[in-house]
DRENDO-1510 file (C-alpha; in Angstrom, 1 decimal, always signed):
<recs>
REC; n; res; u; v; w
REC; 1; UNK; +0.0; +0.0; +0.0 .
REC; 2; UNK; +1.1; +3.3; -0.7 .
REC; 3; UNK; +1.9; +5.7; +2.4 .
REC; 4; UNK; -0.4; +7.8; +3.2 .
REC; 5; UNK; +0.2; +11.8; +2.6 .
REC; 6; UNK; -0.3; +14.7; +4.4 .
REC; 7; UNK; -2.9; +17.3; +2.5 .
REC; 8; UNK; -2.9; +20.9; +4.5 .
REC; 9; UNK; -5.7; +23.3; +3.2 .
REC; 10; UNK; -3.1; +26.7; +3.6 .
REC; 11; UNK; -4.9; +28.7; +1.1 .
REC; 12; UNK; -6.4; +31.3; +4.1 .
REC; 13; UNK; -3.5; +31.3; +5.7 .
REC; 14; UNK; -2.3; +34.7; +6.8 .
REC; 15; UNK; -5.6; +36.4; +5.8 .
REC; 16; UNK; -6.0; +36.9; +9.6 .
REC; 17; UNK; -3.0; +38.6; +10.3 .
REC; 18; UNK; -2.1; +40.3; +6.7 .
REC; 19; UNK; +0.3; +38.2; +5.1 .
REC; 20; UNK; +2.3; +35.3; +6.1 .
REC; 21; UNK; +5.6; +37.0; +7.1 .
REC; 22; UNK; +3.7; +38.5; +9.6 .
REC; 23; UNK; +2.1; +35.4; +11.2 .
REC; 24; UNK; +2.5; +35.5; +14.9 .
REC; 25; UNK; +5.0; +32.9; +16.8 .
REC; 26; UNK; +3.9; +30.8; +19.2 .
REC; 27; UNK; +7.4; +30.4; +21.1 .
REC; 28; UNK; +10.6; +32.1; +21.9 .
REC; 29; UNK; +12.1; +30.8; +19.2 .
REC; 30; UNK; +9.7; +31.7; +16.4 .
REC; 31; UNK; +8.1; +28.6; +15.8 .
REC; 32; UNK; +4.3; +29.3; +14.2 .
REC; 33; UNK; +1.5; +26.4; +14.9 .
REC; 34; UNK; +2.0; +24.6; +11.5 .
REC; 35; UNK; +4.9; +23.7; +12.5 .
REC; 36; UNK; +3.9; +21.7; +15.7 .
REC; 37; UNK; +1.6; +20.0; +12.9 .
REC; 38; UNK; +4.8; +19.1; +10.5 .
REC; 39; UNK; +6.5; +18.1; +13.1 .
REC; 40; UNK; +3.8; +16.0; +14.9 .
REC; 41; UNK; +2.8; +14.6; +11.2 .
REC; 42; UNK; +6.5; +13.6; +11.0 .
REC; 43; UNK; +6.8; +11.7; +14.1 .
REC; 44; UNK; +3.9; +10.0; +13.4 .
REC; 45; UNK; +5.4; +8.7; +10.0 .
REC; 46; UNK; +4.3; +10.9; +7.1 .
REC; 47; UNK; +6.5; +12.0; +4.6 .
REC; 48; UNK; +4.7; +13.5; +1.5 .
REC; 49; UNK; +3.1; +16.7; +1.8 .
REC; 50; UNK; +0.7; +18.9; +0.1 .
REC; 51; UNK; +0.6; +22.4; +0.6 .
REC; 52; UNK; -2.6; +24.2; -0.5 .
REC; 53; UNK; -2.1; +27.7; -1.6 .
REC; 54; UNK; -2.7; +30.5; -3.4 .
REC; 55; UNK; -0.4; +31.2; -6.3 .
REC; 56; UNK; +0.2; +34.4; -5.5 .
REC; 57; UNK; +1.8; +33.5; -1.5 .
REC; 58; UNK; +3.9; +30.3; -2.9 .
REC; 59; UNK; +6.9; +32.7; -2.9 .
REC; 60; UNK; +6.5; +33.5; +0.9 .
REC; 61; UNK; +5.0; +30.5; +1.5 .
REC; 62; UNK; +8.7; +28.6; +0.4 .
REC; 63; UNK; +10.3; +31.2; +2.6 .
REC; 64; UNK; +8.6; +30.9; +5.5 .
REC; 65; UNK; +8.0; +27.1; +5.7 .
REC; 66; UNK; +8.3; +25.3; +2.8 .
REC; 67; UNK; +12.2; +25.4; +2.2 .
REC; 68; UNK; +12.3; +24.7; +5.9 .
REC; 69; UNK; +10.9; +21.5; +5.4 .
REC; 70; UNK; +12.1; +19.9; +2.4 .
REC; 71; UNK; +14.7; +18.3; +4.5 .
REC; 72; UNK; +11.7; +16.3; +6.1 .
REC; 73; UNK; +9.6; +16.1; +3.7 .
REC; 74; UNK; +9.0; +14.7; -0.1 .
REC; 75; UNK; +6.8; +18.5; -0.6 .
REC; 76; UNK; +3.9; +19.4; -3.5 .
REC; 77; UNK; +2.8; +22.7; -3.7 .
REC; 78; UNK; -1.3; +23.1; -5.1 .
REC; 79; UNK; -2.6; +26.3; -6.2 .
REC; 80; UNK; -6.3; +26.5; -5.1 .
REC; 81; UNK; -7.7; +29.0; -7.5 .
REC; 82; UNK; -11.3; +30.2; -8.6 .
REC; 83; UNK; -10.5; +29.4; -12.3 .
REC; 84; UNK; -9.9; +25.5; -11.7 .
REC; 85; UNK; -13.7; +24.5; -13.0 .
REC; 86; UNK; -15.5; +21.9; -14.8 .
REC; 87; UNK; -15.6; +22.3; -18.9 .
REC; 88; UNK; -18.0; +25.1; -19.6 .
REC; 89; UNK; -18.3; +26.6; -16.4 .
REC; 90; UNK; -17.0; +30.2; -15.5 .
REC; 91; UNK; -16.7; +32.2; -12.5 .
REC; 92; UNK; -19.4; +34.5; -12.0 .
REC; 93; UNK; -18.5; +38.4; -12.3 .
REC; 94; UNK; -17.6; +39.9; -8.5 .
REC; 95; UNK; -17.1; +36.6; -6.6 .
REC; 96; UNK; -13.8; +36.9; -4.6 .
REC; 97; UNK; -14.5; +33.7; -2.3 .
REC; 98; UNK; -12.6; +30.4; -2.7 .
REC; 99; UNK; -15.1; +27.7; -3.6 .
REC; 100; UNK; -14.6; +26.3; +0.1 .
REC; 101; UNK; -12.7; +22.7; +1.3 .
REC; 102; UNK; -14.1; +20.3; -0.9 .
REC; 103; UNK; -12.7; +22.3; -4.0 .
REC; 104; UNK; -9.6; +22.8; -2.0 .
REC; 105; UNK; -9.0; +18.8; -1.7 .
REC; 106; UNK; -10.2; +18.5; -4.8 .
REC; 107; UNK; -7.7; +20.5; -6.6 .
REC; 108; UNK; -5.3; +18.2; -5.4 .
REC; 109; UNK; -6.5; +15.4; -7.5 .
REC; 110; UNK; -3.7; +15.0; -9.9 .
REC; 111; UNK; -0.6; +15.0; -7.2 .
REC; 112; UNK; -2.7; +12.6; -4.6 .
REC; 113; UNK; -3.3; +8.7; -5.7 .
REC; 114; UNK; -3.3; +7.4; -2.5 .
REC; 115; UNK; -4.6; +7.4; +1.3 .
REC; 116; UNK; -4.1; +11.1; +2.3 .
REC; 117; UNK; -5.4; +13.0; +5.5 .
REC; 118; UNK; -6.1; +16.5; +5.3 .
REC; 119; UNK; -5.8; +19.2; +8.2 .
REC; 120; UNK; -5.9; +23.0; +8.3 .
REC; 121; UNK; -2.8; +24.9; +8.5 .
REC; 122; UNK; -3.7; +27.3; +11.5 .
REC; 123; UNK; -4.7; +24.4; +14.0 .
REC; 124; UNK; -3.2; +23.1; +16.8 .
REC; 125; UNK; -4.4; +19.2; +17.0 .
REC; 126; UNK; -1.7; +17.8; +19.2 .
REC; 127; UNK; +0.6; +14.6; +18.5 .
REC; 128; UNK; -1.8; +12.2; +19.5 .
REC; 129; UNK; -4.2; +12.7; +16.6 .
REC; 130; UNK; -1.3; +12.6; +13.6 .
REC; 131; UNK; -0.5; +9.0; +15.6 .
REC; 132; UNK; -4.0; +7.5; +15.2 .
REC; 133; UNK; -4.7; +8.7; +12.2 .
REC; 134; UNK; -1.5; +7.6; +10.5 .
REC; 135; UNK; -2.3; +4.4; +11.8 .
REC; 136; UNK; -5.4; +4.2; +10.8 .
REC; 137; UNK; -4.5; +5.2; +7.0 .
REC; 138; UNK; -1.5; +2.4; +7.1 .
REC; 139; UNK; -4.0; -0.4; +8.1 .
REC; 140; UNK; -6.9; +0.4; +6.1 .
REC; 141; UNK; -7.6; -2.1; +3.4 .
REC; 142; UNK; -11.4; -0.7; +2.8 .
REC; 143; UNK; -11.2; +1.9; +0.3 .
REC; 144; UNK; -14.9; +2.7; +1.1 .
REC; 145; UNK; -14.0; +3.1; +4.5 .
REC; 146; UNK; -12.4; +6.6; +5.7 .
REC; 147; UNK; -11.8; +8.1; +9.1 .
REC; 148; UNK; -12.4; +11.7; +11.3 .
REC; 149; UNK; -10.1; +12.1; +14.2 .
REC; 150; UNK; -13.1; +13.0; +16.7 .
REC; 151; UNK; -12.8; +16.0; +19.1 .
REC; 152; UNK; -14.3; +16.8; +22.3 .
REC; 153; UNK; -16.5; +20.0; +22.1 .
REC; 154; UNK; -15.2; +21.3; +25.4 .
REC; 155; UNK; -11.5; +21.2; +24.2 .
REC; 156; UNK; -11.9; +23.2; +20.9 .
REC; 157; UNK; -13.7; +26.3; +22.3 .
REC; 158; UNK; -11.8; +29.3; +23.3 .
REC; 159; UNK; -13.2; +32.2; +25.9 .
REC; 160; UNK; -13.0; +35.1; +23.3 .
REC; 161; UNK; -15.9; +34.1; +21.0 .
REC; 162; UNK; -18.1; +31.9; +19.2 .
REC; 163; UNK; -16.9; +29.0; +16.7 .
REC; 164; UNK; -17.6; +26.8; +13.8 .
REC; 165; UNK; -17.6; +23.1; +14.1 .
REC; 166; UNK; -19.0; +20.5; +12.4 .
REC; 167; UNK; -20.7; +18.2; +15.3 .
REC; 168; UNK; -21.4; +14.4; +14.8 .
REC; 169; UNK; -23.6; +12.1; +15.1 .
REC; 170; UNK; -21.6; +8.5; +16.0 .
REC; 171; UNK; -23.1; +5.4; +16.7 .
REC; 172; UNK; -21.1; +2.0; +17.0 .
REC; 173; UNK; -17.9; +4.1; +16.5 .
REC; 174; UNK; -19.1; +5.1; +12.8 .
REC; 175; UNK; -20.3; +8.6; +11.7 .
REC; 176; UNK; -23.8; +9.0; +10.8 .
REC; 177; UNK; -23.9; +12.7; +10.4 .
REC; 178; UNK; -21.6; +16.2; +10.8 .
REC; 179; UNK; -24.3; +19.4; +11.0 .
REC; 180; UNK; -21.9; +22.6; +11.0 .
REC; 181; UNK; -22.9; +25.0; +13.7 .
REC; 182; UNK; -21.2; +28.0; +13.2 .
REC; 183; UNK; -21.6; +30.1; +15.9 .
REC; 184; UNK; -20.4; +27.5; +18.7 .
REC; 185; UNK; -19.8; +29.4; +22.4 .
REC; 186; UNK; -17.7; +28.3; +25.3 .
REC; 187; UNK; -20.2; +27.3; +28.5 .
REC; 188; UNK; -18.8; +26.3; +31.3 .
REC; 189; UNK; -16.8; +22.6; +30.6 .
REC; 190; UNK; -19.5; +22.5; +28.0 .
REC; 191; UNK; -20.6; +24.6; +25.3 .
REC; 192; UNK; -23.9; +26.3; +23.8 .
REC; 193; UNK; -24.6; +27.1; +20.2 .
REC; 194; UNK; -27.0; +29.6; +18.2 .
REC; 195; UNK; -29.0; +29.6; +14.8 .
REC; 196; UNK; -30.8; +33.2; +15.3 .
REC; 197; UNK; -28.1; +35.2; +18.3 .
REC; 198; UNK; -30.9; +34.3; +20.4 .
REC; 199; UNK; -32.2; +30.8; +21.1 .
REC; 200; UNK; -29.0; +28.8; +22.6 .
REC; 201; UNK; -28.9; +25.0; +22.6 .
REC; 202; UNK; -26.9; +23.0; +25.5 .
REC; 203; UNK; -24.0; +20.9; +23.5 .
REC; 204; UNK; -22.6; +18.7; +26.3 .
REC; 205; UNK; -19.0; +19.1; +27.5 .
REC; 206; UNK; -17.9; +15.7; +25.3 .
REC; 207; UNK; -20.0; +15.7; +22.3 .
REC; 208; UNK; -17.7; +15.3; +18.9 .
REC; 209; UNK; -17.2; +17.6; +16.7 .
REC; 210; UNK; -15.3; +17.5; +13.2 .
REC; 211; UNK; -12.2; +19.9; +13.3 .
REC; 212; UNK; -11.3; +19.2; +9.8 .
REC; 213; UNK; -9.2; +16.5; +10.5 .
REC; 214; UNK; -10.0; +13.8; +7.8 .
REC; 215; UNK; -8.2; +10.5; +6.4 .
REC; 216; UNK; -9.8; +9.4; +3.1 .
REC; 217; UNK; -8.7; +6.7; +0.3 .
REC; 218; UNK; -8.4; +7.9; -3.2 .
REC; 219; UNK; -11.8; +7.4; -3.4 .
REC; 220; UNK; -13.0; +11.1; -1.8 .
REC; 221; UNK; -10.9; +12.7; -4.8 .
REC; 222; UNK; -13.3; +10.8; -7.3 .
REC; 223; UNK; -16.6; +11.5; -5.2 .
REC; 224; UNK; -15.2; +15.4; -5.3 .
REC; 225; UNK; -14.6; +15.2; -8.6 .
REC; 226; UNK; -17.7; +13.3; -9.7 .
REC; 227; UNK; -20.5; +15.7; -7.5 .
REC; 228; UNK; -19.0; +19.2; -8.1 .
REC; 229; UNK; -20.8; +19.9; -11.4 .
REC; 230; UNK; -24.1; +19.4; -9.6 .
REC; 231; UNK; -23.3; +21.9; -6.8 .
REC; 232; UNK; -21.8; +24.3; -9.2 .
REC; 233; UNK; -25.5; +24.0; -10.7 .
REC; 234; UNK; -27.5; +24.8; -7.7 .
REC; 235; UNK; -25.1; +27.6; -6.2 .
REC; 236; UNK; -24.5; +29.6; -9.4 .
REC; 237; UNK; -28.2; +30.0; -9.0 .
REC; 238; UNK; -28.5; +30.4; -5.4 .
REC; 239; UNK; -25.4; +31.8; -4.1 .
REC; 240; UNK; -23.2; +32.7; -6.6 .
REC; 241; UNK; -21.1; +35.1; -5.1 .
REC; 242; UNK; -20.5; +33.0; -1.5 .
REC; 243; UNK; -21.7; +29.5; -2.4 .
REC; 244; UNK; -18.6; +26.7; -0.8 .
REC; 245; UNK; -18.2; +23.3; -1.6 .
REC; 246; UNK; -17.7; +22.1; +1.7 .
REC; 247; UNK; -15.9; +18.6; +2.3 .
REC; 248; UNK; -17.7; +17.6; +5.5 .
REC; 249; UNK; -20.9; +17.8; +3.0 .
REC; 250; UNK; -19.8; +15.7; +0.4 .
REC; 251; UNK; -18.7; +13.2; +3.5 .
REC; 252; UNK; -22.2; +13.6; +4.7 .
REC; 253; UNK; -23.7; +12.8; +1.5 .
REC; 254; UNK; -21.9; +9.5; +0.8 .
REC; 255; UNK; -23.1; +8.6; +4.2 .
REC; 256; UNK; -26.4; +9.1; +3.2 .
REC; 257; UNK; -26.1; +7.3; +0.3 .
REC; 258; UNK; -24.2; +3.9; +1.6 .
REC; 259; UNK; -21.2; +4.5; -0.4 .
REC; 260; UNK; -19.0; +5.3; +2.2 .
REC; 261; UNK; -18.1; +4.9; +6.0 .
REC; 262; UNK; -16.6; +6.9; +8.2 .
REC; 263; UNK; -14.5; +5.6; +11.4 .
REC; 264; UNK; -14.5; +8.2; +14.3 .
REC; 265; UNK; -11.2; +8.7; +16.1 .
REC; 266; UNK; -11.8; +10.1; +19.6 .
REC; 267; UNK; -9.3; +12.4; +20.5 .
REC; 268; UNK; -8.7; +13.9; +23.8 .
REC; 269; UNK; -6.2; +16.4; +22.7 .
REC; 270; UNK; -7.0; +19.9; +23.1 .
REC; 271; UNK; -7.2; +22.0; +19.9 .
REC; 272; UNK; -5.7; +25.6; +19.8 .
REC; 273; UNK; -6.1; +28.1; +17.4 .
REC; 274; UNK; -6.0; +31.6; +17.0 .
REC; 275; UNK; -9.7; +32.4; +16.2 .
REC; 276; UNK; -9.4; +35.8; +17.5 .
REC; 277; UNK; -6.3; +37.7; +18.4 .
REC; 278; UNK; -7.1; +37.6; +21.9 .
REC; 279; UNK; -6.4; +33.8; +21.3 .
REC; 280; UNK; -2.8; +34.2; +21.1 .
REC; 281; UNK; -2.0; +34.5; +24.5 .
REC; 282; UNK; -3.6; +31.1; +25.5 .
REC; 283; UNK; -1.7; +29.5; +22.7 .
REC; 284; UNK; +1.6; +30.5; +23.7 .
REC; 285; UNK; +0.7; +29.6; +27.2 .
REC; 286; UNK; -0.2; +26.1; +26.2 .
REC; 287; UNK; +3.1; +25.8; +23.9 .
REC; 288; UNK; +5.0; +26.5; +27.1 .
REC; 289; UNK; +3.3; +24.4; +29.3 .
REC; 290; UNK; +3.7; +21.2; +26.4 .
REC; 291; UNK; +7.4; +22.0; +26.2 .
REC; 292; UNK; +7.5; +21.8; +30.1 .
REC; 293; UNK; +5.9; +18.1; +29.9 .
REC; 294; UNK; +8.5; +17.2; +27.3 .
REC; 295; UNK; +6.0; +16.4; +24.5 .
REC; 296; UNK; +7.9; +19.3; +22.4 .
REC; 297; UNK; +11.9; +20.0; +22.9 .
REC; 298; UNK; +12.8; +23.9; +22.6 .
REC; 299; UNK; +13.5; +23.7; +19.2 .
REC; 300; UNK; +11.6; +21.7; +17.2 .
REC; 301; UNK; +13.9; +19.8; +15.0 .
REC; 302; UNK; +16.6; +19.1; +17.5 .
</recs>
């Protein structure tokens, strides 16, 4: 079996904080929170990356990490732009959004031809989840059969705000279901979420939630590939401007449909992220307190 490779949507990244050179470090010595995921994905046994990105950063984007890393890594780099369509479709005139994570992935189809697992470049997921789902991907003979590392809702909130996870549905350790909620609030060790910015509903403290943290066989390129025509239909209509393909909804749909399975991964790592800028503080603090336990040395690649 092929090993598996390490997809990372970075195609947002430094939108928050105006470019990448000026993406804040987590650490004295400069390390930002990709690479706690390179190096995590590393120990855990990957070696080919993808890099999502927007032509126009891959410059910077070599600079900052990517020319770090080819010492480590066998490294693609994937430009995720509006242009790449289906025959006969064009973007519509005054759209500026990326077509969402399920183009993203998709984009991808013609460097990936394996097992792969796909992450977010500005998340924190800890070593523990690259581990099991590394695993998971090297033992996997089913290649209807893919897998979410599962987080606890109480670890991937932060005080400063609301968020937007994807929660599940699991029965029998199998996903049945990922609704995204996107305005998700911190409540105590649980958390709360809203439709309307009125009417809250309880989420308890360990429900699961999806934190974009997939492992798929070759056979989610295809299903990208084959449904994205049909969505382009219905959103050029409806919401041509803002209209994503989201890749928790073409999971979702396979589930409905029998062709595919998903095996959860329950994590108990807590995720960090820097949602808001307020977050930073709490994600250095972590950072320091994980170098303390000896799951990270000082510097990184020592």
């Amino acid at each position: 079996m092929k090993k598996p490779t390490l997809v990372i949507m970075a195609a947002g990244m430094g939108s928050r904080f105006g470019g990448l050179k000026q993406i804040a470090p987590v650490d004295a010595q400069g390390h930002i929170i990709i690479d706690f995921s390179l190096f995590d994905a590393w120990r855990a046994g990957f070696r080919d990356l993808v890099f999502i990105i927007k032509p126009e950063l891959e410059d910077s984007f070599r600079e900052v990490i990517g020319s770090r890393m080819e010492k480590y890594f066998n490294i693609s780099y994937v430009h995720q732009t509006m242009d790449k369509l289906p025959a006969g479709y064009s973007v519509p005139e005054g759209r500026e959004k990326p077509w969402g994570t399920g183009h993203a992935v998709l984009c991808c189809k013609d460097v990936v031809d394996g097992p792969f697992t796909v992450i977010n470049a500005d998340d924190f997921y800890g070593p523990t989840a690259f581990a099991a789902i590394y695993e998971y991907l090297v033992s996997n003979e089913d290649e209807s059969q893919y897998a979410m590392v599962g987080y606890r809702v109480r670890n991937t909130v932060t005080e400063n705000g609301s968020v937007a996870r994807g929660v599940c549905e699991v029965e029998n350790g199998l996903l049945t279901g990922v609704t995204e909620r996107t305005k998700i609030f911190k409540n105590g060790t649980d958390a709360k979420y809203t439709e309307d910015g009125e009417t809250f509903v309880e989420l308890p403290g360990d429900t699961i939630v999806s934190m974009n943290f997939w492992g798929f066989t070759s056979k989610m390129l295809k299903a990208l590939d084959d449904r994205f025509a049909a969505f382009l239909d219905d959103a050029l209509v409806r919401n041509p401007l803002k209209g994503e393909y989201f890749l928790p909804s073409v999971v979702n749909d396979q589930l409905q449909e029998g062709s595919a399975t998903v095996r959860v991964l329950p994590c108990e790592e807590t995720w960090y992220g820097v949602t808001y800028r307020e977050d930073l503080d709490s994600v250095k603090h972590a950072i320091a307190n994980m170098k303390k336990q000896g799951i990270y040395t000082e510097n990184l690649w020592n």
